[in-house]
VOPAGU-2260 file (C-alpha; in pm, 1 decimal, decimal comma):
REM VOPAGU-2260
SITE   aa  ch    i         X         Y         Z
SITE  UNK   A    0       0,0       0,0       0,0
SITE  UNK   A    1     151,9     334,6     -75,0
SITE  UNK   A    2     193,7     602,6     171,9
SITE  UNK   A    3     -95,8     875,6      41,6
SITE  UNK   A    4    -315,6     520,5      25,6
SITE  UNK   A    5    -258,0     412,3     382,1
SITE  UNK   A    6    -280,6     749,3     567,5
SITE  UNK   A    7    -585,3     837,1     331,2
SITE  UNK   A    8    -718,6     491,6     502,1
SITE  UNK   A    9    -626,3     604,3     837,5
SITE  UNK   A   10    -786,7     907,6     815,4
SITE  UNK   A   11   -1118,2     747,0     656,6
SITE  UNK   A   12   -1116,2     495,8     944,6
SITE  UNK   A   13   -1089,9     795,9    1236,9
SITE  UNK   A   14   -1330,2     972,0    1140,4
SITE  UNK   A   15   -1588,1     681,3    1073,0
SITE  UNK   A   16   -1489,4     561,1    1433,4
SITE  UNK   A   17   -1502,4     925,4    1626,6
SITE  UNK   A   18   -1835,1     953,9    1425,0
SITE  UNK   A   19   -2075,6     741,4    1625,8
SITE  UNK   A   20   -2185,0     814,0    1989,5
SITE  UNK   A   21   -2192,8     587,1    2319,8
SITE  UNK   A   22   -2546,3     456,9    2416,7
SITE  UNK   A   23   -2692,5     688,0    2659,7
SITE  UNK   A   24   -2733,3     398,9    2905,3
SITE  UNK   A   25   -2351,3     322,2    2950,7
SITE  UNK   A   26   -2220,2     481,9    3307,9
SITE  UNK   A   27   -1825,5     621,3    3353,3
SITE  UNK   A   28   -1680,3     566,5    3634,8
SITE  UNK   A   29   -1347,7     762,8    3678,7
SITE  UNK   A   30   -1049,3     554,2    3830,0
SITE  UNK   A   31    -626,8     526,0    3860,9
SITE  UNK   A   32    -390,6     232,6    3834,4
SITE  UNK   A   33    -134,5     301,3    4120,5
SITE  UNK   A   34     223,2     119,9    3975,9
SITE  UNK   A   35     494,0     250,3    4172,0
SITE  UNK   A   36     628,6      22,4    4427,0
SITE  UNK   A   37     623,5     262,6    4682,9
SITE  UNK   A   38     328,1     391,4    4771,5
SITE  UNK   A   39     336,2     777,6    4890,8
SITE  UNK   A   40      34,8     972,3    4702,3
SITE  UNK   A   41     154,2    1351,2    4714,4
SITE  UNK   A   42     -73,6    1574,5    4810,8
SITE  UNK   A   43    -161,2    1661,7    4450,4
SITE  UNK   A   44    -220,8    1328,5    4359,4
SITE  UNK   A   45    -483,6    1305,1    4700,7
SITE  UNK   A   46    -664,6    1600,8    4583,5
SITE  UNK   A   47    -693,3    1464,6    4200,0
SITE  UNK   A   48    -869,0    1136,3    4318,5
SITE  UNK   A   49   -1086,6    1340,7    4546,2
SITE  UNK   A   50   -1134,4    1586,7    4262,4
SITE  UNK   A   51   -1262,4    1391,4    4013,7
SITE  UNK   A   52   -1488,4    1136,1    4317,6
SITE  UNK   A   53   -1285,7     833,9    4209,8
SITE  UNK   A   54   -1446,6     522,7    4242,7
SITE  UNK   A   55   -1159,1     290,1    4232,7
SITE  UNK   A   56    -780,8     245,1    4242,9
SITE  UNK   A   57    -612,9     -35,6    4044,6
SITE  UNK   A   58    -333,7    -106,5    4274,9
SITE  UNK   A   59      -7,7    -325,4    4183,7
SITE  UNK   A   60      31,4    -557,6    4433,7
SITE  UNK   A   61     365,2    -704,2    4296,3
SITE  UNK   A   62     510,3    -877,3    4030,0
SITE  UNK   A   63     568,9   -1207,7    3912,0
SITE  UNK   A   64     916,8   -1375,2    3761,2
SITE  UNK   A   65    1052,7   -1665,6    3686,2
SITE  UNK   A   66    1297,0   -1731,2    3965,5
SITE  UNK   A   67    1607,7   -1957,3    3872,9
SITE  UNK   A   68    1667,6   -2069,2    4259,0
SITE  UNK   A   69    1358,5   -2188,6    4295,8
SITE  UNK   A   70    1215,7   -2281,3    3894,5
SITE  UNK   A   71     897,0   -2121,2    3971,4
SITE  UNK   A   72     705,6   -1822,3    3942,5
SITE  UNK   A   73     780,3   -1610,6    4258,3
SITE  UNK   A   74     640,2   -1257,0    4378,0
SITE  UNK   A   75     897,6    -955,7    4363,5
SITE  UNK   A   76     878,3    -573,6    4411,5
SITE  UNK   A   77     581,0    -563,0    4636,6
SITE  UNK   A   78     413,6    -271,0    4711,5
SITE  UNK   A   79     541,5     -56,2    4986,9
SITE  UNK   A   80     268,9     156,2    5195,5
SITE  UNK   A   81     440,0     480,6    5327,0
SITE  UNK   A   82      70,3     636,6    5375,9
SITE  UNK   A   83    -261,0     445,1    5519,8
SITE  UNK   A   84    -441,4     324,8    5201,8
SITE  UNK   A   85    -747,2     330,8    5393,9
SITE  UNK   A   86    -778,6     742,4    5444,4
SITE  UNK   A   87    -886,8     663,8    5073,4
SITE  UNK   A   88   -1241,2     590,8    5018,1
SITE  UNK   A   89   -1222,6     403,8    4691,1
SITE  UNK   A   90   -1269,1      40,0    4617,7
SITE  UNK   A   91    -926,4    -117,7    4583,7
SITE  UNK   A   92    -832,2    -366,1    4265,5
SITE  UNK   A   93    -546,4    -559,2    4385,1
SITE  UNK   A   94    -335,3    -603,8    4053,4
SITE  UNK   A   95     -54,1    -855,9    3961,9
SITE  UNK   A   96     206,2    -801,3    3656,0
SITE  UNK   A   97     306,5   -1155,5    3554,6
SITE  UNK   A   98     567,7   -1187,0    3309,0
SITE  UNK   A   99     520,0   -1386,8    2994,2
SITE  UNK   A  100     853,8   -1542,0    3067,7
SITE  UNK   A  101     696,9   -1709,0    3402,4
SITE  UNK   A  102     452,8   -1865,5    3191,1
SITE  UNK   A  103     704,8   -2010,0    2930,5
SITE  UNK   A  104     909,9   -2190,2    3164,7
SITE  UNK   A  105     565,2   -2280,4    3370,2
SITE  UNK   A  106     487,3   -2654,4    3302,4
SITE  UNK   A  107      85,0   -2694,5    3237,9
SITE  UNK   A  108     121,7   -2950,7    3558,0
SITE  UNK   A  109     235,6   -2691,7    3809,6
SITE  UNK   A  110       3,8   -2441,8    3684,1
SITE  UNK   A  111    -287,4   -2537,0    3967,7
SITE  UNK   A  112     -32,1   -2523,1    4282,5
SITE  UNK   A  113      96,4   -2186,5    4135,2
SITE  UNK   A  114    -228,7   -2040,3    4112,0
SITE  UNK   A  115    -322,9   -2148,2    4470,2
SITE  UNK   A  116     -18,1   -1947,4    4595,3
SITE  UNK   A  117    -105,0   -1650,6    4364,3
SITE  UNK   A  118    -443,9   -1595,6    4515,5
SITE  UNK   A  119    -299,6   -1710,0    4878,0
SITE  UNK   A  120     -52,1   -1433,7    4850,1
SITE  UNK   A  121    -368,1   -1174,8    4706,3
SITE  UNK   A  122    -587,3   -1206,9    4995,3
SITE  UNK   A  123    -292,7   -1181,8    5266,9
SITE  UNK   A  124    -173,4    -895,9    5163,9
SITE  UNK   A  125    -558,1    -770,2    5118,1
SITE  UNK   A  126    -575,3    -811,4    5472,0
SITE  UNK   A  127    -217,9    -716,7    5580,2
SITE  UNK   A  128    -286,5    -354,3    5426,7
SITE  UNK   A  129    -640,2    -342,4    5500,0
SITE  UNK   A  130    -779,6    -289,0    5195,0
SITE  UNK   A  131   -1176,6    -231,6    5195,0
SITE  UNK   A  132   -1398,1    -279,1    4933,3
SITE  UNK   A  133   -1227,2    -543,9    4655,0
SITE  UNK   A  134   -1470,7    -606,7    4424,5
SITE  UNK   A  135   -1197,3    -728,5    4224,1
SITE  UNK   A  136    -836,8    -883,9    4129,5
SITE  UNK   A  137    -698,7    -842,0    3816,5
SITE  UNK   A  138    -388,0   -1031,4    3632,4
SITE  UNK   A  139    -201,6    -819,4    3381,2
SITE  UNK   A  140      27,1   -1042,4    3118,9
SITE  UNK   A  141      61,7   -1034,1    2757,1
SITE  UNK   A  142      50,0   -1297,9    2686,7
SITE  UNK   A  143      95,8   -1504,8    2357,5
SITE  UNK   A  144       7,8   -1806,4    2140,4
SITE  UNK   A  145     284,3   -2037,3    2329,6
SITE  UNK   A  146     183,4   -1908,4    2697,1
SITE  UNK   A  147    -211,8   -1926,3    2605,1
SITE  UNK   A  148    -279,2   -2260,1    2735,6
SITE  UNK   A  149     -93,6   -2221,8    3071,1
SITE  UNK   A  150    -238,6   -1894,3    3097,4
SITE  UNK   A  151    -563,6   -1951,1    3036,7
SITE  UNK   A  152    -580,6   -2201,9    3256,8
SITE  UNK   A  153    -417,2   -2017,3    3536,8
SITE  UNK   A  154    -685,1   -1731,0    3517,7
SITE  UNK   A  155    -987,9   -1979,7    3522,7
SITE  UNK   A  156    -842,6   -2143,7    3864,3
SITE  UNK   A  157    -783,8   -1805,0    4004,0
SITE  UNK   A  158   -1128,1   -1685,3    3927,3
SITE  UNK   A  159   -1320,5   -1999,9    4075,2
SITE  UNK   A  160   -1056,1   -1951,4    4372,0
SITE  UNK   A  161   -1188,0   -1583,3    4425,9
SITE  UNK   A  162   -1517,9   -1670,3    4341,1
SITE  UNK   A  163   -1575,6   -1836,2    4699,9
SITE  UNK   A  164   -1499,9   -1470,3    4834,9
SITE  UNK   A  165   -1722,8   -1339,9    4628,5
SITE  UNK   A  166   -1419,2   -1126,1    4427,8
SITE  UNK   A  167   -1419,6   -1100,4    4029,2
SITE  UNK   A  168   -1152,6   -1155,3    3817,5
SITE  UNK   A  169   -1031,3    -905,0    3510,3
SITE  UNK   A  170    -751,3    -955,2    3301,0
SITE  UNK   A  171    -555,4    -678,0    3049,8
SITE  UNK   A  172    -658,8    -682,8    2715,5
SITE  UNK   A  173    -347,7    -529,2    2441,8
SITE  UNK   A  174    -498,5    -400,6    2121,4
SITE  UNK   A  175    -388,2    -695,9    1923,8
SITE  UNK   A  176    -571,8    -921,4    2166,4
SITE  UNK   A  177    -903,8    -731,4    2086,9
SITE  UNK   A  178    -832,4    -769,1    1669,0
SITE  UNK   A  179    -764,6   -1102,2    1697,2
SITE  UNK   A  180    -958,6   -1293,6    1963,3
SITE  UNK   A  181    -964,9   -1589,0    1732,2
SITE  UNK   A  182    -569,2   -1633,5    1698,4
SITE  UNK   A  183    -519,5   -1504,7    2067,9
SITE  UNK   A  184    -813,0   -1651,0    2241,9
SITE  UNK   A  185   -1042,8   -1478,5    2478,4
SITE  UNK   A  186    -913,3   -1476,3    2846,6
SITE  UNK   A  187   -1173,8   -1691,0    3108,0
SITE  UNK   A  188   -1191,0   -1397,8    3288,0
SITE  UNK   A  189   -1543,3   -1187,4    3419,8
SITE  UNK   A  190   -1432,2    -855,5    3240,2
SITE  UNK   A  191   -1125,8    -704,3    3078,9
SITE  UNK   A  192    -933,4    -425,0    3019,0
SITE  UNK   A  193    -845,4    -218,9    2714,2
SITE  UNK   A  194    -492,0     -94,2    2741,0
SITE  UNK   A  195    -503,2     138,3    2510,7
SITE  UNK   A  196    -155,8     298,5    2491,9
SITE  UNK   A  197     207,3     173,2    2376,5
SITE  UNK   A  198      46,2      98,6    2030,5
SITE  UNK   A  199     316,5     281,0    1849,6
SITE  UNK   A  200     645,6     142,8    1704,4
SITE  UNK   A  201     870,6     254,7    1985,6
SITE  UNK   A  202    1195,7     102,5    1861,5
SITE  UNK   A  203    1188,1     293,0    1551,6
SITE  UNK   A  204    1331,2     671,5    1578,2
SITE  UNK   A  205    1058,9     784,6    1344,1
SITE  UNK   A  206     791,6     709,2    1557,3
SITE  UNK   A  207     573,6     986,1    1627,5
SITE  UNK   A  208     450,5     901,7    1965,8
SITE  UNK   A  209     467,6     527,0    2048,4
SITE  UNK   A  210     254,6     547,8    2411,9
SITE  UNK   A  211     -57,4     710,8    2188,0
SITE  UNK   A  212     -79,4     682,9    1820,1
SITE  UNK   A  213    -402,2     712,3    1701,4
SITE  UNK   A  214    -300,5     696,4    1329,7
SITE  UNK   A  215    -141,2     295,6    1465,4
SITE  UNK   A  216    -434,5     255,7    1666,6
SITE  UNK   A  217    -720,5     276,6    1388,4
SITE  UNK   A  218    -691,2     -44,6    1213,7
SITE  UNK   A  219    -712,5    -247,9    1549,0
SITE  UNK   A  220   -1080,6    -101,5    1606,7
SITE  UNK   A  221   -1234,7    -234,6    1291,6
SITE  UNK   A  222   -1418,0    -477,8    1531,6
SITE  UNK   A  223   -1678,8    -272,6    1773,4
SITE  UNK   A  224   -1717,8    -539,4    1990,9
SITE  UNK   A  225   -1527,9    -849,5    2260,9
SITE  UNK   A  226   -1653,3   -1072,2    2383,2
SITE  UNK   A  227   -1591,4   -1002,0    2723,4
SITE  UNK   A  228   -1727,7    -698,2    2924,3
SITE  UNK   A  229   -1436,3    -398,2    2864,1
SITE  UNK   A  230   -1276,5    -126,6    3106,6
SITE  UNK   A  231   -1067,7      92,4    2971,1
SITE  UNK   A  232    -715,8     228,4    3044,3
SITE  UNK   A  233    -581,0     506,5    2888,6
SITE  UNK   A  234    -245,3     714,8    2925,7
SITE  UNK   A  235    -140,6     932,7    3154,8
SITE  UNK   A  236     231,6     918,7    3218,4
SITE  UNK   A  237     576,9    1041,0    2973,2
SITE  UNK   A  238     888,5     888,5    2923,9
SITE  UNK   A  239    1209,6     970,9    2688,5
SITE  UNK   A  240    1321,8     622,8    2431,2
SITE  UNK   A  241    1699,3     613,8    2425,3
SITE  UNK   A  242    1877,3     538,4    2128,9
SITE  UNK   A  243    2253,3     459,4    2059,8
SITE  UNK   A  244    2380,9     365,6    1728,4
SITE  UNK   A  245    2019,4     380,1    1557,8
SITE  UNK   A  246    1898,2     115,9    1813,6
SITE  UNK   A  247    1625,4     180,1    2114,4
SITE  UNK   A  248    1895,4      60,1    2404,3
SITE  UNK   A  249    1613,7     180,2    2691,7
SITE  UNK   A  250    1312,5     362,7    2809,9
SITE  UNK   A  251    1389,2     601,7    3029,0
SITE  UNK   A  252    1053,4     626,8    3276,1
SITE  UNK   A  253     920,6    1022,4    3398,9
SITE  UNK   A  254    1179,5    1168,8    3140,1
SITE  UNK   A  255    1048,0    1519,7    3104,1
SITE  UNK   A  256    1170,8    1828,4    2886,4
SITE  UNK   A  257    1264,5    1933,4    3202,7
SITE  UNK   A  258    1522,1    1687,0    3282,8
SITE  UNK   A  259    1676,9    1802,1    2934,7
SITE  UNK   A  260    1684,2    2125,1    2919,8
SITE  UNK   A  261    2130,1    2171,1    3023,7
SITE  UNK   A  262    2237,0    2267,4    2681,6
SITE  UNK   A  263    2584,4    2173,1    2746,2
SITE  UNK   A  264    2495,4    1810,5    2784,7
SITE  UNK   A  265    2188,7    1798,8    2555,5
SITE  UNK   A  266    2108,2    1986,4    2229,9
SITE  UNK   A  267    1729,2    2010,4    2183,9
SITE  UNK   A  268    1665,5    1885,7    1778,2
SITE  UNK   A  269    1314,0    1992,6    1845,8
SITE  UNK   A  270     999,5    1800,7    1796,9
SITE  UNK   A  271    1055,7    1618,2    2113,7
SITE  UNK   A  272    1408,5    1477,0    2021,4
SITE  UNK   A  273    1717,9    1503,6    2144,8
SITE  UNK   A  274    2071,3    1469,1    2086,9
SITE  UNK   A  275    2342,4    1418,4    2360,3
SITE  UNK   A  276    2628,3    1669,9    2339,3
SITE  UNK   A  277    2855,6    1518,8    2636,5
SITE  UNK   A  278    2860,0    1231,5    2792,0
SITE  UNK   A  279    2650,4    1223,8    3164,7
SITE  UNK   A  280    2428,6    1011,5    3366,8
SITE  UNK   A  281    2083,0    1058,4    3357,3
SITE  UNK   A  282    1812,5     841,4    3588,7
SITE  UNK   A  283    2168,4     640,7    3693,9
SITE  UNK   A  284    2256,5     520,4    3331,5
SITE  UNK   A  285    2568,0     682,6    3152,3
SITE  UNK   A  286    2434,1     870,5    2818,4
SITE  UNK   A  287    2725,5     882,1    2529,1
SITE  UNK   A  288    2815,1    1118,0    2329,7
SITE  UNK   A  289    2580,9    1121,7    2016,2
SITE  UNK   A  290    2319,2     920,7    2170,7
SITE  UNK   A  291    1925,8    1021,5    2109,8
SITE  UNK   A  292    1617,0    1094,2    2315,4
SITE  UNK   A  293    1291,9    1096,5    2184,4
SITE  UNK   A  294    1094,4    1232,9    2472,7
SITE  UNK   A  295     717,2    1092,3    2466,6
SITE  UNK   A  296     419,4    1214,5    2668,1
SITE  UNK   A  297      45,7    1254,7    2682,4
SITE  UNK   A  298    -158,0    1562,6    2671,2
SITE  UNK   A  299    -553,5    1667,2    2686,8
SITE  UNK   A  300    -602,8    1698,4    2355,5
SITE  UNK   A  301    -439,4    1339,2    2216,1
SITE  UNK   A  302    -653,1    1197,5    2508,9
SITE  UNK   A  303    -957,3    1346,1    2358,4
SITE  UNK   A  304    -867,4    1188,2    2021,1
SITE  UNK   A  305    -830,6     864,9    2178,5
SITE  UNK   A  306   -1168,4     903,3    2297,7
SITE  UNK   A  307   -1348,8     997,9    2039,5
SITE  UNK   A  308   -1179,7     623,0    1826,9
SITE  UNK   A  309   -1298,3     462,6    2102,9
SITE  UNK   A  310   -1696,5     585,3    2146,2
SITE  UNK   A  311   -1865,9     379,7    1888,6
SITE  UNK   A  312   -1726,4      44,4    2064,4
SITE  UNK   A  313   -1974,0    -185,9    2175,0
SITE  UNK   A  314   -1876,8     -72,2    2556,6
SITE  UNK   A  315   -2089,5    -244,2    2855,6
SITE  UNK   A  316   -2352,0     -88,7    3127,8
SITE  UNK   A  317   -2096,9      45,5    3357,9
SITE  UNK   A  318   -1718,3     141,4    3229,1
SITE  UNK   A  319   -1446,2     208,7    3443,7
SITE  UNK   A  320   -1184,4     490,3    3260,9
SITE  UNK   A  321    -891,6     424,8    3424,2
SITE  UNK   A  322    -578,2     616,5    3403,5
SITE  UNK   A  323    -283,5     522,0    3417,8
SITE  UNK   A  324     -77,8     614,7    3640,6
SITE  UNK   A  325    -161,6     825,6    3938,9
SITE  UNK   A  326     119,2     972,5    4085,8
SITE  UNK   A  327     215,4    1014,6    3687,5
SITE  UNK   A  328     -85,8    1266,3    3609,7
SITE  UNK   A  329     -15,8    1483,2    3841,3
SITE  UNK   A  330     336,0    1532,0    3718,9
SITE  UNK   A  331     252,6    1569,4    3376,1
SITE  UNK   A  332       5,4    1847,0    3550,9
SITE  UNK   A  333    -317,8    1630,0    3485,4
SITE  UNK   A  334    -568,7    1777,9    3678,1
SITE  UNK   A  335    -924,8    1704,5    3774,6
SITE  UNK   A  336   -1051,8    1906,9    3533,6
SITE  UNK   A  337    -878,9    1792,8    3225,8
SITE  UNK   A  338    -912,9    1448,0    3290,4
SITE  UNK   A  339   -1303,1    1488,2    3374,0
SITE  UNK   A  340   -1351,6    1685,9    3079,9
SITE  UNK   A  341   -1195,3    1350,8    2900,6
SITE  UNK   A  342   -1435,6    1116,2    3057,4
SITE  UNK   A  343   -1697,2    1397,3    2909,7
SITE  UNK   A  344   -1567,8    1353,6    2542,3
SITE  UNK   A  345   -1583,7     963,6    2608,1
SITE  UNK   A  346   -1970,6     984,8    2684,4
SITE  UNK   A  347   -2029,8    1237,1    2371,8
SITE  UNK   A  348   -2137,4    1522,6    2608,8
């Protein structure tokens, strides 16, 4: 396809999807994912979730890895509570990042002890930190055609284990998941949830914006409906993509304009990209001479684009617009305003 044919496609395909309206009956409910290990809201970030009356906070729990001592899946980076979580009145989603690599090495025979742990782990630590209201765990993997059958089969033990507490079960849902449910399968799960950011090509240089890239994001929507019950996630956090010798080497997380802005050490090539001018350390890594920085972030308006692709879906009764990440909306200067007038835009008003 040439270029003027596939952008005039693009275009044709945004404006039939931002062109159709949500049903009137669909409710928003505003929410966060909280992902930093430490958890230590700043005053800003209290005021946004009382701002906008957030109903709940996705909360990350901790990881999972393959660990080479003991050849199993084991929890790392747990969460670490500096401030009471419950001086929050929200309902808490306790949420688990497992690594596709956990579920490669997982043999299909040691999936049901490993999920037993999993939730074992969940509900301790739901009542070590006293979290209130969990209506909900959710799993977040990407995970592919080789990990599907251990995966699937982890989430459909988990969910009758939390069924006998009467707690659903949600799993992430990538863009290429909802395109292709037929090659990817559809997780046994009681709802999902869109992630709708990192859709662009982040190791190539040319990339616009890899985190939102609505242009990327268009041919992914051609379906308007899962066959699940959806949430949605959308963006709110920045980070610069390092390059060194025409290769992305690292992302560099919170990277701001800011952070760049010493003209002896970084010369700005405009557009968002820079070049480095001497060699220094930056977030603890040592930057070379020559290397590149494409700095990424979100703002208001590509939220509202987002959006306005997104309205015509085939969403459920009650939506949860999540964004991610709390503590990283406030520093991009996210406030309750912008994001509520986002959540507007979403419902058409």
């Amino acid at each position: 396809m040439t270029w003027w044919l596939k952008y005039a496609f693009t275009g044709a395909m945004l404006l039939l999807l931002s062109g159709c309206s949500m049903p009137s009956t669909t409710t928003v409910h505003p929410a966060f994912y909280h992902w930093k290990t430490t958890f230590d809201p700043a005053p800003e970030a209290r005021q946004l979730v009382r701002g906008m009356a957030t109903e709940r906070i996705y909360l990350r729990l901790f990881d999972v890895d393959w660990d080479e001592n003991l050849k199993a899946p084991a929890p790392l980076a747990y969460l670490e509570p500096k401030q009471p979580l419950n001086t929050f009145e929200v309902e808490w989603v306790p949420t688990i990042f497992i690594t596709n690599r956990s579920l490669t090495l997982l043999p299909v025979q040691d999936v049901p002890p490993f999920a037993e742990k999993l939730i074992s782990k969940v509900l301790e630590l739901t009542e070590t930190l006293n979290l209130s209201a969990v209506p909900e765990v959710q799993l977040d993997c990407d995970w592919t055609q080789s990990t599907r059958e251990v995966y699937f089969r982890l989430l459909k033990i988990c969910r009758e284990r939390l069924s006998e507490h009467g707690i659903a079960l949600s799993a992430t849902i990538r863009l290429h998941q909802l395109r292709y449910p037929e090659q990817t399968g559809v997780p046994p799960v009681d709802r999902g949830m869109l992630m709708y950011y990192n859709m662009g090509e982040v190791h190539q240089w040319e990339e616009p914006n890899s985190i939102l890239n609505p242009a990327a994001a268009a041919p992914y929507l051609q379906s308007r409906s899962y066959a699940l019950p959806l949430d949605l996630a959308l963006p709110a956090f920045q980070w610069g993509v390092l390059f060194r010798e025409g290769a992305m080497i690292r992302l560099l997380s919170g990277l701001s304009a800011n952070d760049l802005s010493d003209p002896e050490r970084f010369y700005d090539m405009k557009g968002g990209r820079y070049e480095v001018v001497q060699g220094t350390f930056l977030q603890g890594h040592y930057l070379y001479e020559g290397d590149l920085i494409r700095l990424e972030t979100v703002t208001p308006e590509a939220l509202h684009t987002a959006v306005e692709q997104l309205r015509s879906f085939d969403w459920p009764g009650n939506v949860y617009l999540t964004f991610y990440e709390l503590d990283s909306a406030t520093e991009l200067g996210l406030d309750a305003a912008a994001l509520e007038a986002v959540i507007k835009a979403f419902k058409g008003e």
